[in-house]
Backbone as CSV, one residue per row, in Angstrom:
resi,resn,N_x,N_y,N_z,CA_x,CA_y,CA_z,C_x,C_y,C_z
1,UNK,112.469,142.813,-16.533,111.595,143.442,-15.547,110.415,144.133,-16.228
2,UNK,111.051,144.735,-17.650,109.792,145.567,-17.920,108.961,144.706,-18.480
3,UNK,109.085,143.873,-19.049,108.368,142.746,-19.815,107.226,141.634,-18.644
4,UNK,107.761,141.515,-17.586,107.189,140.795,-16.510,105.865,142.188,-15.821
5,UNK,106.679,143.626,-15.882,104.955,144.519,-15.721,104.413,144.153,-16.662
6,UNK,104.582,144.534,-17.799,103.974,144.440,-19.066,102.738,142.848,-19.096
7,UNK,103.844,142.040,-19.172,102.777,141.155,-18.586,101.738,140.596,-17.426
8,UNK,102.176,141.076,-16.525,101.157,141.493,-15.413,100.231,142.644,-15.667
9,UNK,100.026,143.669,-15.872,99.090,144.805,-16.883,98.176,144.133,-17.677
10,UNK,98.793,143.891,-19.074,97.961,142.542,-19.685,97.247,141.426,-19.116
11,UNK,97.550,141.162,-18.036,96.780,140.046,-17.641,95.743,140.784,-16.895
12,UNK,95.847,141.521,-16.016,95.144,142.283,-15.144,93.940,143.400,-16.072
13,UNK,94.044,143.417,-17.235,93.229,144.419,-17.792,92.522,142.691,-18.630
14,UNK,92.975,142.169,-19.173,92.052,140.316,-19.781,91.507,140.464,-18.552
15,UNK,91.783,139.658,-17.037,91.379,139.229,-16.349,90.136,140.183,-16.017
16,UNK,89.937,141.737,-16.137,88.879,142.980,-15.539,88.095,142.643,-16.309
17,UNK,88.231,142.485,-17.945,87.209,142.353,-18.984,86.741,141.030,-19.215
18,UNK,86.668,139.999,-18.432,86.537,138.631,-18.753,85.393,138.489,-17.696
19,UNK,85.539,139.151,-16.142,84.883,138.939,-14.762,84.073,139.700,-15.560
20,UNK,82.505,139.544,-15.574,81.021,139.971,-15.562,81.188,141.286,-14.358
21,UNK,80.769,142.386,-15.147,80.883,143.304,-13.820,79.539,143.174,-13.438
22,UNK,79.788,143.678,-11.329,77.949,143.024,-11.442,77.197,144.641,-10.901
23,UNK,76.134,144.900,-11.541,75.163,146.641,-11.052,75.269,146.360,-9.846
24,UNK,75.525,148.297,-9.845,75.425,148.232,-8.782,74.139,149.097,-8.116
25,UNK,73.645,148.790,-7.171,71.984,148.885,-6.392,72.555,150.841,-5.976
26,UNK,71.612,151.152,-6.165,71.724,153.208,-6.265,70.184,153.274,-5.993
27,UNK,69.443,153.023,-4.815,68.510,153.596,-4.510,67.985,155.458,-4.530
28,UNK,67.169,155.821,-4.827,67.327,157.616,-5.020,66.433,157.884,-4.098
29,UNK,65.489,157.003,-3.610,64.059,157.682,-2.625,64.590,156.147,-1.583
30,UNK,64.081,156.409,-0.362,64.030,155.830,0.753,62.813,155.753,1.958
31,UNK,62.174,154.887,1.765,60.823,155.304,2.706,61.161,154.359,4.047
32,UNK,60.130,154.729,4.864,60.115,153.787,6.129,58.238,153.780,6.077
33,UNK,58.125,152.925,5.929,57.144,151.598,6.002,56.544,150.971,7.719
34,UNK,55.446,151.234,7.670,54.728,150.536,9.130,53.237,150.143,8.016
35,UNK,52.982,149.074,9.270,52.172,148.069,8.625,51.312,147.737,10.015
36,UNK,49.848,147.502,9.483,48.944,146.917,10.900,48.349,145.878,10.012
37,UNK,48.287,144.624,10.736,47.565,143.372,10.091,46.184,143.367,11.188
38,UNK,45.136,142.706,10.197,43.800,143.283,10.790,42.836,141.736,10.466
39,UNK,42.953,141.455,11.249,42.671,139.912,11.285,40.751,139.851,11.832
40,UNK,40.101,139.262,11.141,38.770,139.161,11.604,37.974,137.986,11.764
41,UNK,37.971,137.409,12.933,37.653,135.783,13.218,39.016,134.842,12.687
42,UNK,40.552,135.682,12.988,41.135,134.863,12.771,41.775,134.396,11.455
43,UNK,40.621,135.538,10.699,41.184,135.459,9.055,41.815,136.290,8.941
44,UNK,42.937,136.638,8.154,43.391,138.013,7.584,42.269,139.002,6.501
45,UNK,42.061,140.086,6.889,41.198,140.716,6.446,41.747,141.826,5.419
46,UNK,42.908,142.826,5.953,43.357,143.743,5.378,44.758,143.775,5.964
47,UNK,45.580,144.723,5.174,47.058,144.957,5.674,46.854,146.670,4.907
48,UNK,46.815,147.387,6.280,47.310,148.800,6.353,48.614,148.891,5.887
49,UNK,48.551,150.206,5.211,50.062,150.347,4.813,50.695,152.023,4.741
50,UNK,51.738,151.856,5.895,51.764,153.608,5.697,53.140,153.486,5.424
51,UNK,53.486,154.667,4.207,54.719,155.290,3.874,55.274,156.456,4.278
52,UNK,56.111,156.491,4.954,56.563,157.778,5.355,57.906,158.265,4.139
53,UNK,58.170,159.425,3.150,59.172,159.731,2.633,60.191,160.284,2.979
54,UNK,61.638,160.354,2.557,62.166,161.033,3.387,62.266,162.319,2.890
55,UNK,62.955,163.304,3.793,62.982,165.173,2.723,62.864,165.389,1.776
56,UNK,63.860,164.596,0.807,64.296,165.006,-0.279,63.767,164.367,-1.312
57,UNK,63.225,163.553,-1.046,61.984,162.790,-2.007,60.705,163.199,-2.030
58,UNK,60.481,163.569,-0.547,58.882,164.178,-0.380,59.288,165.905,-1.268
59,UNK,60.206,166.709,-0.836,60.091,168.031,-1.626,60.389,167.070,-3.431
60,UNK,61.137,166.005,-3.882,61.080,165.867,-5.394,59.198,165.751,-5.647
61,UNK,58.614,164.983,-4.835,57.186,164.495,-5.316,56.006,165.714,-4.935
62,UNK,56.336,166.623,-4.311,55.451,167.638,-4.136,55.694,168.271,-5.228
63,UNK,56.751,168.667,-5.569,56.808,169.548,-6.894,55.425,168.915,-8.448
64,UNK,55.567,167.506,-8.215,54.732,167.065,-9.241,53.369,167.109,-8.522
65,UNK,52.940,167.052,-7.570,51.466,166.980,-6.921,50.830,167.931,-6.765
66,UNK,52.173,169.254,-6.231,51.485,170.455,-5.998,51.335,171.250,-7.359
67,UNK,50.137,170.563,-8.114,49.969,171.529,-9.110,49.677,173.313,-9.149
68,UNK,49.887,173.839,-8.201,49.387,175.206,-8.220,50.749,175.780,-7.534
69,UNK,51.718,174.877,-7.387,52.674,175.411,-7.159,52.715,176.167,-5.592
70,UNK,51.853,176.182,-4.304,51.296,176.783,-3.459,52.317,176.250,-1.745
71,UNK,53.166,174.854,-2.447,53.747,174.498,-1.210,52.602,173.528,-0.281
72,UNK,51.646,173.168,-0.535,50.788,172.119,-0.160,50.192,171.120,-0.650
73,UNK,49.707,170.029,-0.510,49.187,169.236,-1.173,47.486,168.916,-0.902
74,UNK,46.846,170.038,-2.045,45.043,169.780,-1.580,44.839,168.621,-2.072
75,UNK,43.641,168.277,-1.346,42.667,167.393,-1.511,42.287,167.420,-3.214
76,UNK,41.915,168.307,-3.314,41.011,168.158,-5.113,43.000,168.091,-5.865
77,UNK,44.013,168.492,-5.547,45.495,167.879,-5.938,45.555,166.749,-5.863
78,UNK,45.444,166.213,-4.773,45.583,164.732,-4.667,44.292,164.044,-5.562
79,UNK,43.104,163.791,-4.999,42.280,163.416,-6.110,42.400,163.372,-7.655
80,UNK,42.676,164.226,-7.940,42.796,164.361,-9.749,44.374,163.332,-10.122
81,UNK,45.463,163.387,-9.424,46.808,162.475,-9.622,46.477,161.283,-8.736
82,UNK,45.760,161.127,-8.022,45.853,159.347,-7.217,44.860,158.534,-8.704
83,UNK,44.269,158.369,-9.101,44.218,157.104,-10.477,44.998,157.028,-10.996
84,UNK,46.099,158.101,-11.390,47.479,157.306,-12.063,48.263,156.380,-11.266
85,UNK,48.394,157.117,-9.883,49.330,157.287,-9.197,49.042,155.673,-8.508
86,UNK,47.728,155.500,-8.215,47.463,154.094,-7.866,46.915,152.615,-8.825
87,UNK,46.955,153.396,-10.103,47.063,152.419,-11.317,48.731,152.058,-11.778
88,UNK,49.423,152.996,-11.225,51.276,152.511,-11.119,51.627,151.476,-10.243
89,UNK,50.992,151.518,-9.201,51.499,151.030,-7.777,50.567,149.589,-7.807
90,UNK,49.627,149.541,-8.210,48.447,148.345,-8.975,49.248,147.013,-9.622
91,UNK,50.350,147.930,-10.531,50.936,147.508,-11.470,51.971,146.329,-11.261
92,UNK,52.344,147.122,-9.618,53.783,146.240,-8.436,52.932,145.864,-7.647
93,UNK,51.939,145.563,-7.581,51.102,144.777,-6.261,51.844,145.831,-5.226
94,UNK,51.406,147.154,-5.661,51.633,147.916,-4.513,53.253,147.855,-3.638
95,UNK,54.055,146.978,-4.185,55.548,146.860,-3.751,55.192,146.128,-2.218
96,UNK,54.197,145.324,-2.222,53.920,144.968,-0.764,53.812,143.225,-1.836
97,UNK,54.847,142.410,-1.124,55.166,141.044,-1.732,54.990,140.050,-0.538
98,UNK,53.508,139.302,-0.885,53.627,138.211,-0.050,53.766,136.910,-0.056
99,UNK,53.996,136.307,0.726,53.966,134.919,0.253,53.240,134.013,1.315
100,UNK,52.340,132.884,1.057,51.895,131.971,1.960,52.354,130.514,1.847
101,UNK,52.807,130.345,2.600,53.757,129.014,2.801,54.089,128.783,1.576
102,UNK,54.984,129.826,0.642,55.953,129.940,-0.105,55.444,130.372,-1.386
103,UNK,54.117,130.691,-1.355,53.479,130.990,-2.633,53.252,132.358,-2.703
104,UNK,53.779,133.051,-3.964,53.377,134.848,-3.710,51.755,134.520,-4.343
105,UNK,51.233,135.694,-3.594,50.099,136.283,-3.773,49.988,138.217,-4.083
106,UNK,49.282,138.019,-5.094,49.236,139.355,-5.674,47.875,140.176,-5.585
107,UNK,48.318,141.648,-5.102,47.409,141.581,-4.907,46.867,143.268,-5.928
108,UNK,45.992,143.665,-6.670,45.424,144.425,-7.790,44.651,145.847,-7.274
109,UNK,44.008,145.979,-6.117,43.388,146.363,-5.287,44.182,147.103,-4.239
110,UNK,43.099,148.150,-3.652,43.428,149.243,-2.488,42.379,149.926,-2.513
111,UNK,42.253,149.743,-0.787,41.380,151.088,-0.389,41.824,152.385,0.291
112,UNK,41.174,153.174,0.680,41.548,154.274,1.363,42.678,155.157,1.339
113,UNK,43.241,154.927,0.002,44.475,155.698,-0.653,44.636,156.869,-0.810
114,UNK,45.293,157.382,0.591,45.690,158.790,0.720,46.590,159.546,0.678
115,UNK,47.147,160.978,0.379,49.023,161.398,0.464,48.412,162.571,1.389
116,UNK,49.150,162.725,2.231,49.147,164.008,2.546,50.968,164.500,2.731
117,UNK,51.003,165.929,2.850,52.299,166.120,3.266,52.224,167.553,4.377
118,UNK,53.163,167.112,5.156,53.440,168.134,6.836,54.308,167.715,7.331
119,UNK,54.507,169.227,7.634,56.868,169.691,8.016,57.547,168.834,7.080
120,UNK,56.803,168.880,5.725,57.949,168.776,4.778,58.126,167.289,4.766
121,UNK,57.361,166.538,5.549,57.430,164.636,4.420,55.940,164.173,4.077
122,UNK,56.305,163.737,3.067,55.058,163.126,2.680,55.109,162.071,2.883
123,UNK,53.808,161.770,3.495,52.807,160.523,3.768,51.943,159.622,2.729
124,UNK,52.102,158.424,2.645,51.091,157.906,1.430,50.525,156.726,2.546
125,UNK,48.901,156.527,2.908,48.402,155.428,3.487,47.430,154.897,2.643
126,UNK,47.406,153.658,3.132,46.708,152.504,2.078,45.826,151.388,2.745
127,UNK,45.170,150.646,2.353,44.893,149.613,3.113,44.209,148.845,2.016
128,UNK,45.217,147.313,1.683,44.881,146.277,0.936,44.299,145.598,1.281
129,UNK,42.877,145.221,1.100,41.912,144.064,0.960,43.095,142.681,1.044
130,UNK,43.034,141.683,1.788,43.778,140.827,1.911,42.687,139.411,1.430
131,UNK,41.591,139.423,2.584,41.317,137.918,2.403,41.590,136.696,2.712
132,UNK,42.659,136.214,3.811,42.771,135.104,3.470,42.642,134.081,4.835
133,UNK,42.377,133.261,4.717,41.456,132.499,5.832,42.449,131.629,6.390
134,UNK,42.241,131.387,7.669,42.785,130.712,8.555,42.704,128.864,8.101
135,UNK,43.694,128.369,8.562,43.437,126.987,8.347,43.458,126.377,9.251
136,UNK,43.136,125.303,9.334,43.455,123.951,10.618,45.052,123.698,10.489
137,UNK,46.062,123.825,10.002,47.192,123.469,9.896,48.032,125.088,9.740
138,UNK,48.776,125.293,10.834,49.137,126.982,10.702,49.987,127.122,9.288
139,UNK,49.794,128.594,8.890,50.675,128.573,7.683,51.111,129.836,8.061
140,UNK,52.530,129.839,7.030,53.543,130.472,7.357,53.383,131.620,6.031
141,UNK,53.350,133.023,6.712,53.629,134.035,5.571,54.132,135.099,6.332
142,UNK,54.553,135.668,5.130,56.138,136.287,4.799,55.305,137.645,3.879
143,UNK,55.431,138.976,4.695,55.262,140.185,4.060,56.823,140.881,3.532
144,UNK,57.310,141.486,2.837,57.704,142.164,2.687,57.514,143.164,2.073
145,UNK,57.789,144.581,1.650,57.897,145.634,1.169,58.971,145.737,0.181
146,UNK,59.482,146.212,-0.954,60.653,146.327,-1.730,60.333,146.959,-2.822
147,UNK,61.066,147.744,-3.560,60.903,147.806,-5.069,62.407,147.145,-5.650
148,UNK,61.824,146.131,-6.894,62.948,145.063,-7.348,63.701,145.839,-8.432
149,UNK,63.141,147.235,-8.689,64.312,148.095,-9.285,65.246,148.447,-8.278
150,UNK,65.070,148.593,-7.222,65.735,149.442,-6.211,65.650,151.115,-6.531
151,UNK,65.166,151.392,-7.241,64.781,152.776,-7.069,64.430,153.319,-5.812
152,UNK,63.397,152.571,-5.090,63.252,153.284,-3.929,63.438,151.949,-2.610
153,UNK,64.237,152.560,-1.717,64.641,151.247,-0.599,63.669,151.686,0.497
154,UNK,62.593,150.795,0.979,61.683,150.829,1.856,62.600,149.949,3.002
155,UNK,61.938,150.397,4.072,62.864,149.733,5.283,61.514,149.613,6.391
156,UNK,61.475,148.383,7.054,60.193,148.150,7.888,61.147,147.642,9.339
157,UNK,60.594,148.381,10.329,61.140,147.849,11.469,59.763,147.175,12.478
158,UNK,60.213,146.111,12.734,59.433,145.023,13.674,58.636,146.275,14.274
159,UNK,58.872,147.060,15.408,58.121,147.897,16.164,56.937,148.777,15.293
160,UNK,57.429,148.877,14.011,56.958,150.018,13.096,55.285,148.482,12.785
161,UNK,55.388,147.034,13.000,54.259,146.280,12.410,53.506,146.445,13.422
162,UNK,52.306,146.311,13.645,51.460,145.628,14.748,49.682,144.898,14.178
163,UNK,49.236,144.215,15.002,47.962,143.312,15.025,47.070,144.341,15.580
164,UNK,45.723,143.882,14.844,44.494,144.283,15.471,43.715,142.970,14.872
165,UNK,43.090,142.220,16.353,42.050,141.239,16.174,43.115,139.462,16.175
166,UNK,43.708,139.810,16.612,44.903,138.010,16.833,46.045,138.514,17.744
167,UNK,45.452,138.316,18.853,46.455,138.531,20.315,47.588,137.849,20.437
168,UNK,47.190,136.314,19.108,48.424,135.116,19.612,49.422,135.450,18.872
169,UNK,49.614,136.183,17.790,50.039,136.241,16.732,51.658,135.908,17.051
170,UNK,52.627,135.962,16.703,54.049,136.239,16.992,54.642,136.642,15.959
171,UNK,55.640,137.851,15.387,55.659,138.325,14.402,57.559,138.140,14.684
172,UNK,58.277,138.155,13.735,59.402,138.333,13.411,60.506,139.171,11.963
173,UNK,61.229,139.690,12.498,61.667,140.135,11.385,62.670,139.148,10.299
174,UNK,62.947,138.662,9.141,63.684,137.834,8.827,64.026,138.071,7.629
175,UNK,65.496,138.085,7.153,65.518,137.460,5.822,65.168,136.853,5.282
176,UNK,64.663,137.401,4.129,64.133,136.584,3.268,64.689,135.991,1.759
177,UNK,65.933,135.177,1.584,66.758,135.077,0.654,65.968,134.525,-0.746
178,UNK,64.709,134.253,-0.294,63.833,133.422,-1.860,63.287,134.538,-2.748
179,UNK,63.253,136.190,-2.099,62.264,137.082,-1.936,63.592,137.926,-3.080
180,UNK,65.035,137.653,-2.939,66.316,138.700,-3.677,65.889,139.044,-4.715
181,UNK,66.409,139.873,-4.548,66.237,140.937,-5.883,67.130,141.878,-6.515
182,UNK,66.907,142.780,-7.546,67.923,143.232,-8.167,69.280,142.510,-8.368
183,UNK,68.790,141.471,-9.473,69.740,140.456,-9.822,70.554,139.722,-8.386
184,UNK,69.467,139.397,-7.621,69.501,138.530,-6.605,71.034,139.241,-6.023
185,UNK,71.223,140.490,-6.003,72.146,141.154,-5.070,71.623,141.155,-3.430
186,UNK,70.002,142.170,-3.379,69.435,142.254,-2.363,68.339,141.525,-1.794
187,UNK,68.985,141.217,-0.808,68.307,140.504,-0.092,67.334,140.934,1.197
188,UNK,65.572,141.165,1.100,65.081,141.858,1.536,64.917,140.967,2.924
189,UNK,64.188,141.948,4.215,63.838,141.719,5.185,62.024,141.116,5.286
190,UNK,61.524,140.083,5.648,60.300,140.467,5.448,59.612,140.201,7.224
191,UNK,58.697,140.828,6.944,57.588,140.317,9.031,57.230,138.721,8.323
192,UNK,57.756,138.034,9.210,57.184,136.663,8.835,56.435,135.788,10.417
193,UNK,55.245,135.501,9.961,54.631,134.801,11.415,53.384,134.003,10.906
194,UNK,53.051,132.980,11.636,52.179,131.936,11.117,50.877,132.012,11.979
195,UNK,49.683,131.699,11.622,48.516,131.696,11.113,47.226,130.775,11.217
């Protein structure tokens, strides 16, 4: 009997160290994400981008912004930290990942890059120069939001997207399994609608 645990133990501690253990995803910040697509003659022109943080991330990131220590975030605060702050985010194509009929496009650029913070969350809005022109044959693209560390889990809800300038549009929320990440554990959501 004791020899049959013994060998069950042994096998069970081979068998733990043999299976690849797989990371596990520990997001620390969590945003919620809304998005307006801004279409002009039909082309895509820009994609607005607002971040909302949640408590406990917006009080971790004020501590670094509010240089004067004052509990607010000024204007000449923000100014002097947004060139790092948007030469980081430059770096991830802004954590905004698209694809057009299956091709990512990256994008280097942002305008109107602002933080503010009130009742305690901070806000970051953006708006990426997009560009991209309509065709005679509709094409299919796929936004999502993510960071592929998972450091921070952005979450976009259908209601949270909307159009300005393409009435026909039809937007959906979808998995996007080509898009996985963090060692193809997660599998992000993206607005996908054609064009």
């Amino acid at each position: 009997m004791r020899t049959t645990i013994s060998l069950l133990i042994i096998f069970c501690l081979c068998f733990s160290i043999s299976v690849p253990r797989v990371a596990q995803a520990h997001p620390h910040v969590f945003v919620d994400s809304a998005l307006k697509l801004r279409f002009e003659k039909n082309d895509l022109a820009a994609i607005d981008v607002i971040w909302t943080f949640d408590e406990m991330s917006s009080d971790m990131f004020l501590i670094d912004l509010d240089t004067n220590a004052d509990g607010t975030l000024s204007k000449a605060e923000w100014k002097k930290q947004r060139p790092d702050i948007e030469g980081y985010l430059s770096e991830q194509s802004f954590f905004v990942h698209v694809t057009l009929d299956g091709k990512r496009i990256h994008f280097a650029k942002l305008n109107n890059f602002t933080a503010s913070f009130a009742d305690g969350i901070l806000t970051y809005k953006m708006t990426i120069p997009v560009g991209i022109a309509q065709k005679a044959a509709p094409q299919k693209m796929q936004i999502a939001i993510f960071d592929p560390s998972y450091y921070t889990d952005f979450y976009t809800a259908l209601e949270a997207v909307s159009v300005n300038g393409n009435t026909n549009l039809q937007l959906s929320i979808d998995d996007a399994p080509e898009l996985a990440f963090y060692q193809g554990q997660i599998i992000p959501t993206a607005v996908t609608f054609e064009f």
